[in-house]
N, C-alpha and C positions, 0 to 999 in steps of 0.2 A: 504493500500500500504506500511506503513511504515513498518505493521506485515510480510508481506514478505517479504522485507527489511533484516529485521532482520535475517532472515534465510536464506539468498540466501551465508554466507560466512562460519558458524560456521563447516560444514561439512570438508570444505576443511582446517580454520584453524585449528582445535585442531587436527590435523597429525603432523604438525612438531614439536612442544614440544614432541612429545610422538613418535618420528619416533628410535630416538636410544633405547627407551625399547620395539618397535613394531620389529626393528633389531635385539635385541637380542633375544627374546623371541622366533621369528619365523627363524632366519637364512637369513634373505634377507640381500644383499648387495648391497653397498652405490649405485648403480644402478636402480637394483628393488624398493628401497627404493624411489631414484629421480620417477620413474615412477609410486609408488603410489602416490605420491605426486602430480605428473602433469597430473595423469588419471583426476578429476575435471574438470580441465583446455583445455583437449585435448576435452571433452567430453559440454564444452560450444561452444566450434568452430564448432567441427562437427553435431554438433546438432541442432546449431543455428537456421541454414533454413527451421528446422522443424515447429519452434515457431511457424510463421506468418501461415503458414498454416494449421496448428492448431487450430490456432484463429481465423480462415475464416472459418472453419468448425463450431465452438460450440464458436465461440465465444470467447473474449480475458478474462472477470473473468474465465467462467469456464474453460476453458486452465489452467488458474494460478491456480485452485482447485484442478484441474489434477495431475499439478506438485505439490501440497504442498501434495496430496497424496503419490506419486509415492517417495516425498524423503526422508517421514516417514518408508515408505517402505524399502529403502534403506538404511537410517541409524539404522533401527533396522536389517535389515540383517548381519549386520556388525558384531553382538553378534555370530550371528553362528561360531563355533570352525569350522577353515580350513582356509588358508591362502587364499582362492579361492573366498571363498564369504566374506574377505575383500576389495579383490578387484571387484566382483558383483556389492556389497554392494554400493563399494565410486562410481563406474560407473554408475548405478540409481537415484545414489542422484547429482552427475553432471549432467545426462542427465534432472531430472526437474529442476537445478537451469537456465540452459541452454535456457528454454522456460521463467522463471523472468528476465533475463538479457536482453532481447530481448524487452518484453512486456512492462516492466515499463516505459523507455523512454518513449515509441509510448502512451502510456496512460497517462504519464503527458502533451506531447504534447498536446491529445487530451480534456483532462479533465479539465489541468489547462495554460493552454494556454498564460493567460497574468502574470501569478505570474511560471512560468517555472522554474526561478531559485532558489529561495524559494524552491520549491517543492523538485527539483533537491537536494538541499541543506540537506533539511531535509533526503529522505529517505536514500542519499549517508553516511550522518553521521548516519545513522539505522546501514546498512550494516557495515559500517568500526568501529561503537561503539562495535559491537555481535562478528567481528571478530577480534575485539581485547579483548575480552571478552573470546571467545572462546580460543584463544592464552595464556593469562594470567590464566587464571584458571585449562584450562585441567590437569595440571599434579595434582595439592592439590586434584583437583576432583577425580583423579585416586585411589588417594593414599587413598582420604578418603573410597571409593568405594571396599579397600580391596586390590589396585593396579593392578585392572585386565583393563588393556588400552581398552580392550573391551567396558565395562561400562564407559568407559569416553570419547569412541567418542559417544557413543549410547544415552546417559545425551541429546545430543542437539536435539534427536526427542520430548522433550516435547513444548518450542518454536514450533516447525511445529505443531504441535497439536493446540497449542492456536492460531496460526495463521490461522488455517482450521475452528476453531469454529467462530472467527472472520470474515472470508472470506464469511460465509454460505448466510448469509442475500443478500451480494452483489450480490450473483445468481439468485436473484427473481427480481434484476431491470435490467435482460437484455437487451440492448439497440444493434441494428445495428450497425456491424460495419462499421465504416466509409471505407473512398479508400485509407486512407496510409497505414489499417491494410488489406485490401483486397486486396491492389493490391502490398504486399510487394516485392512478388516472382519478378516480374516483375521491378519493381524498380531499386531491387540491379542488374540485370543482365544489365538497364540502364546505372547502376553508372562504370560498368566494366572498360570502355574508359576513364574516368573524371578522371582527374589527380590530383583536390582536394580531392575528395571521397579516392583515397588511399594513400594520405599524412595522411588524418585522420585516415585512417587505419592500416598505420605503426608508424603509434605515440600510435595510442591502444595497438597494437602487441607489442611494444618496453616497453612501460610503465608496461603494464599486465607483460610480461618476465622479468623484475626487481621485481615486487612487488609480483609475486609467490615464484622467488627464496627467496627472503627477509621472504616469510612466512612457505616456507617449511624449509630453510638450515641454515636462523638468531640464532635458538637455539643450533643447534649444532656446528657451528662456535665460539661461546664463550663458548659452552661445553667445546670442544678441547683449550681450554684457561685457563682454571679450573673454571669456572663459574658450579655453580651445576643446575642439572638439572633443578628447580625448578626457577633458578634465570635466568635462561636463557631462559625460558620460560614467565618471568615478566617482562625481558627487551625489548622480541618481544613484549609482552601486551601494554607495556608503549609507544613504537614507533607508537601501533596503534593507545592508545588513545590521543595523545599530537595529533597526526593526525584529529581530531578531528576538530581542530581551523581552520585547510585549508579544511577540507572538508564543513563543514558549510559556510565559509566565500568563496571561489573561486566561486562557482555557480552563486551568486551575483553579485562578482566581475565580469567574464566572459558577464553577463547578460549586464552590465552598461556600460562597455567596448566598447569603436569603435573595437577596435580588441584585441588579448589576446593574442601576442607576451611575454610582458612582462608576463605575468603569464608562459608560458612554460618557458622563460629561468627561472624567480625565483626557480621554483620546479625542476629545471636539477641541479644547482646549490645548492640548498640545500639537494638533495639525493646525487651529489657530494661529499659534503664535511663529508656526514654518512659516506658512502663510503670507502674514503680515509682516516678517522681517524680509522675505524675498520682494513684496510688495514694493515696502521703503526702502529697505538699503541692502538692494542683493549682494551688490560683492563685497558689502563690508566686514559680512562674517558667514559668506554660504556654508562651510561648513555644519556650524551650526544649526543653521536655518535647515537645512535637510536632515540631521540627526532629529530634533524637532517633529519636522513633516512625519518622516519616518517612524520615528516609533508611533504617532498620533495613527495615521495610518493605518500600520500593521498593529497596531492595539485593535483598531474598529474593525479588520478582516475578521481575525479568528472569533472577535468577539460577536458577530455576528453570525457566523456559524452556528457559537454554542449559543447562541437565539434559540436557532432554529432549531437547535435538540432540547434545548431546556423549556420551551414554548410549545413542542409539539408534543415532548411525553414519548413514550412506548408506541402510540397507537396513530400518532399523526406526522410522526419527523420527515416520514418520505413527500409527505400530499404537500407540508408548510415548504420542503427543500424546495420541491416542482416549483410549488406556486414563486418561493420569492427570489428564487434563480432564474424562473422565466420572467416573470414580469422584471424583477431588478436588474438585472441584465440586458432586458431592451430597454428600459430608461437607461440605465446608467452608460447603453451605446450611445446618448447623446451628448455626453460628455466632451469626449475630445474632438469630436465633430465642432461641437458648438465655440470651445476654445479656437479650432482651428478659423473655421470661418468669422469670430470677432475678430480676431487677430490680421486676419487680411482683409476686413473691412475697415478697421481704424488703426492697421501697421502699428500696434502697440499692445504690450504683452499685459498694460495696466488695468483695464475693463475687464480682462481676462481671470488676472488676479483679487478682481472685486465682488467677480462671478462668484468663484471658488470659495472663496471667506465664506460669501453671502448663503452657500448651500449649505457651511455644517449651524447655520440654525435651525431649519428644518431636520437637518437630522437629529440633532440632539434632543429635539422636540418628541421624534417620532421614538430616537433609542429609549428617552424617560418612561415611554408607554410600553415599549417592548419589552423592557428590563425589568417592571412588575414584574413578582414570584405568581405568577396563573398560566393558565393550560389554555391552549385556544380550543375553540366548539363546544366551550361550559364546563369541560373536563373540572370534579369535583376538588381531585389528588393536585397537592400544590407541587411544582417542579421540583422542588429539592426531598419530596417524598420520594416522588417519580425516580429519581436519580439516584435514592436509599444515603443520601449526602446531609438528611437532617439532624 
């Protein structure tokens, strides 16, 4: 699980270090550009719903074989010369990370049931280690590779590889799946009316729309500062890895918690104050300012995860996953979309940056409602019973 993990981000981060020599080289503008950027993302929301049913057919490992095939596929398409099958390419490799984002919850759920946030913990810090791994190295990678951007998104099909040799054994202990992976479809159509189920899903959608623009548009926002290309691709790296300490530590936290108020304001607050220090005086102390972003960030990924398991219970974490992976994820593809296109409407990164502040108040709105200890669909049993964590 953690090997998937690993691969469910590198695809989508090594785009924005390497988006202004993907722009020059091919002629896209700061628009198209947002829109490679946010194909991934558009492409985990509406795909979402396919997961569960997926894994009601062959099953939840082999599903996730499917996809770690399917994004090998896609990220080696990406080497084909045409601007057409870079975008193919990135659309393949989001539609199987699409079916992992969905699956892994529902399988720690089911697998690891009493150590959830542990679990949680570890494969979230998988995912946010690779993509910030993938952030920080693609450009040296490029450059070592001869500087063809091509070979430096394509470097991250060997990870999928090691993770499909990895994977293989787990196909021969097929197990039934249970009724939150069988009966997801049905579920999330339950959760439609529950007014907790989509607090938690615009705190996903809010969060996700931060932390995309942060990984597509971060590098080139201190480009246009004179930060070089390379450095400004190691400052996005660095925000991911100091992120590192809240994505390990929150899952825990959230687990041990009567409720998780206080962790949504801490991480609105500290993506805050990245924010507003990149805002007024980016290069006086970027550094900073992305350890900041970073940890506020990847505090609100995982923490929003264990939303979804601590809100849904035993009986609802697959239907709440569907719902706020699908819908959060088609909002939150509007995200670097929308950066991108202010940004070349008024050639300045500041409206952009005012945007961004301006979203984590609705989210922190929506996490206060989320992070009540209660079950969505009236469920009587409070989470932290649900979880045997009281």
């Amino acid at each position: 699980m953690v090997l998937v993990a690993v691969n469910l981000r590198p695809a989508a981060a090594s785009v924005g270090p390497l988006l202004v020599r993907i722009q020059t080289d091919s002629g896209l503008s700061a628009t198209g550009a947002g829109v490679l950027a946010t194909l991934p993302v558009l492409c985990f929301g509406a795909l979402a719903p396919l997961a569960p049913l997926l894994a009601r057919r062959v099953g939840a490992r082999t599903a996730i074989a499917g996809a770690l095939l399917l994004l090998l596929a896609g990220l080696l398409l990406r080497l084909v010369p045409g601007i057409g099958f870079l975008f193919l390419g990135t659309a393949l490799a989001g539609a199987a990370i699409a079916t992992g984002n969905v699956l892994l919850p529902v399988l720690v759920t089911r697998d690891f049931s009493h150590r959830t946030g542990a679990i949680t913990g570890l494969y979230t810090s998988a995912l946010i280690g690779f993509a910030a791994l993938a952030a920080g190295v693609s450009v040296p990678l490029t450059d070592a590779l001869g500087g063809s951007w091509r070979l430096g998104l394509a470097i991250w099909a060997l990870p999928v590889a090691v993770a499909l040799i990895a994977w293989a054994p787990a196909l021969a202990r097929r197990q039934p799946e249970p009724a939150p992976v069988a009966g997801t479809a049905v579920g999330m159509r339950g959760l439609l009316k529950d007014g907790l189920a989509w607090n938690v899903t615009l705190f996903f959608a809010l969060q996700s729309a931060s932390f995309y623009a942060m990984l597509s548009w971060l590098p080139s926002i201190f480009h246009s500062h004179g930060a070089s290309e390379s450095t400004a691709g190691l400052l996005l790296g660095l925000g991911m890895v100091v992120g590192l300490l809240t994505a390990i530590t929150v899952p825990s936290l959230a687990t041990r918690a009567r409720d998780q108020r206080a962790l949504v304001v801490a991480s609105c607050v500290l993506a805050a104050l990245g924010w507003l220090g990149i805002l007024l005086a980016p290069m006086s102390a970027p550094y900073l300012w992305t350890v900041l972003l970073g940890l506020g960030q990847n505090a609100a990924f995982p923490l929003a995860l264990m939303l979804i398991v601590l809100r849904g219970g035993s009986r609802s974490t697959a239907g709440l996953s569907t719902l706020a992976q699908t819908v959060g994820y088609l909002l939150a593809a509007s995200g670097p979309v929308a950066v991108g296109a202010i940004h070349q409407l008024t050639g300045s990164w500041t409206p952009c940056l005012v945007l961004l502040l301006g979203l984590l108040v609705p989210q922190a709105l929506t996490g206060l409602v989320a992070g009540r200890d209660r079950l969505v669909a009236n469920t009587a049993v409070s989470s932290a019973q649900a979880l045997g964590a009281s």
